[in-house]
C-alpha positions as CSV (number, residue, x, y, z in Angstrom):
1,X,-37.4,21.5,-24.7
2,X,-35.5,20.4,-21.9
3,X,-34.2,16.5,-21.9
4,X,-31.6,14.3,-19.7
5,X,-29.3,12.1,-21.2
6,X,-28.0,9.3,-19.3
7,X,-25.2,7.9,-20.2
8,X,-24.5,4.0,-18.3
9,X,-21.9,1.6,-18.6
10,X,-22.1,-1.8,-16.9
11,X,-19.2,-3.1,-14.7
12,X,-17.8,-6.3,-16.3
13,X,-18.8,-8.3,-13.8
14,X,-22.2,-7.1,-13.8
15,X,-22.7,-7.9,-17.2
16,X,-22.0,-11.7,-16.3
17,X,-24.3,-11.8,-14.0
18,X,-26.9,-10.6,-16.1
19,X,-25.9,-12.8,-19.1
20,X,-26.2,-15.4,-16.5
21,X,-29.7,-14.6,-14.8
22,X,-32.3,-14.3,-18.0
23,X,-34.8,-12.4,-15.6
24,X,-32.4,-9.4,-15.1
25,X,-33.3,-8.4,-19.0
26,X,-36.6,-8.9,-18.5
27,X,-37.3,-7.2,-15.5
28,X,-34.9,-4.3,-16.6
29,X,-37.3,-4.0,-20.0
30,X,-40.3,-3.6,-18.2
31,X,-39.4,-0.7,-16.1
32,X,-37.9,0.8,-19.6
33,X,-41.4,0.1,-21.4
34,X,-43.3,1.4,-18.6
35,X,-41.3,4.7,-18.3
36,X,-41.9,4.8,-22.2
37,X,-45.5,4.0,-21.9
38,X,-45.8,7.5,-19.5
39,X,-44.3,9.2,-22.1
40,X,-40.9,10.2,-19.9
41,X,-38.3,8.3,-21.7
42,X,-38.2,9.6,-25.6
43,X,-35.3,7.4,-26.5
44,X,-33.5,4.0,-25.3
45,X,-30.1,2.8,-27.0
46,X,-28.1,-0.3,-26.2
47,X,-24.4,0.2,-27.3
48,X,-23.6,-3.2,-30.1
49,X,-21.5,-4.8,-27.1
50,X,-24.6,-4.4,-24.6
51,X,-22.0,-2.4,-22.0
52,X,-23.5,1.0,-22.3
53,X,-26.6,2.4,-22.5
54,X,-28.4,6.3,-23.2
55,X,-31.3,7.2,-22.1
56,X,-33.4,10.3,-22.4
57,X,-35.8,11.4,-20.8
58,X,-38.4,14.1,-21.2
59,X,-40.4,16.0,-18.8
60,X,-38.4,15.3,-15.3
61,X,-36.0,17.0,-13.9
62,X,-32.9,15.4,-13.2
63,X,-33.4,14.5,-9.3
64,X,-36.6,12.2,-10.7
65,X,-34.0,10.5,-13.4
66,X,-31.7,9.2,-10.6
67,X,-34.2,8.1,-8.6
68,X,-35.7,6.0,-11.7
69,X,-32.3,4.8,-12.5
70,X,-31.6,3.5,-9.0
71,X,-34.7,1.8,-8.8
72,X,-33.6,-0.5,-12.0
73,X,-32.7,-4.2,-11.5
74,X,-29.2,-3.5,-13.4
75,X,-28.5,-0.9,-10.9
76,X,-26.0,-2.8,-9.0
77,X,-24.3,-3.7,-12.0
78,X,-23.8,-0.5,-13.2
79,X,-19.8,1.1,-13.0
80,X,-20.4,4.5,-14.7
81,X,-23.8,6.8,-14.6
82,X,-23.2,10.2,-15.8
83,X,-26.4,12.6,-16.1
84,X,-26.4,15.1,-18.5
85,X,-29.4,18.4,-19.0
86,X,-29.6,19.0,-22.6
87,X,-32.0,21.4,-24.5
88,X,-33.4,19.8,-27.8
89,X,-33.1,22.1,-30.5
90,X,-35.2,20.4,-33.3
């Protein structure tokens, strides 16, 4: 079973903004429910200090996982996105 794992960290700045804008979290969420809704994202973590994020998705390839990430509101905010294919073993 193939997955991608994507790793994010938020710039400093950006996570200022967002701690001052209480939409940003909001509208970030909804995309993440959505995406869990159509059963392609099988896991969501927020790191304690809300910095970095993982994602995984299932059933895309890796081209349709940047193109979902760029589309979300925290996108400009974000410093680091690394993309990683991973086969799930159990």
């Amino acid at each position: 079973m193939n997955r991608i794992m994507v790793l994010i960290t938020l710039s400093d700045n950006g996570i200022e903004t967002i701690k001052t804008n209480p939409d940003l979290p909001k509208k970030e969420m909804e995309f993440v429910s959505q995406w869990k809704q159509d059963n392609i994202l099988e896991s969501f973590f927020i790191s304690v200090t809300k910095k970095d994020a993982v994602l995984i998705f299932q059933d895309i390839d890796e081209a349709k996982a940047k193109e979902l990430i760029e589309i979300l509101p925290y996108f400009p905010y974000m410093a680091k996105i690394e993309y990683h294919n991973l086969n799930k073993q159990f």
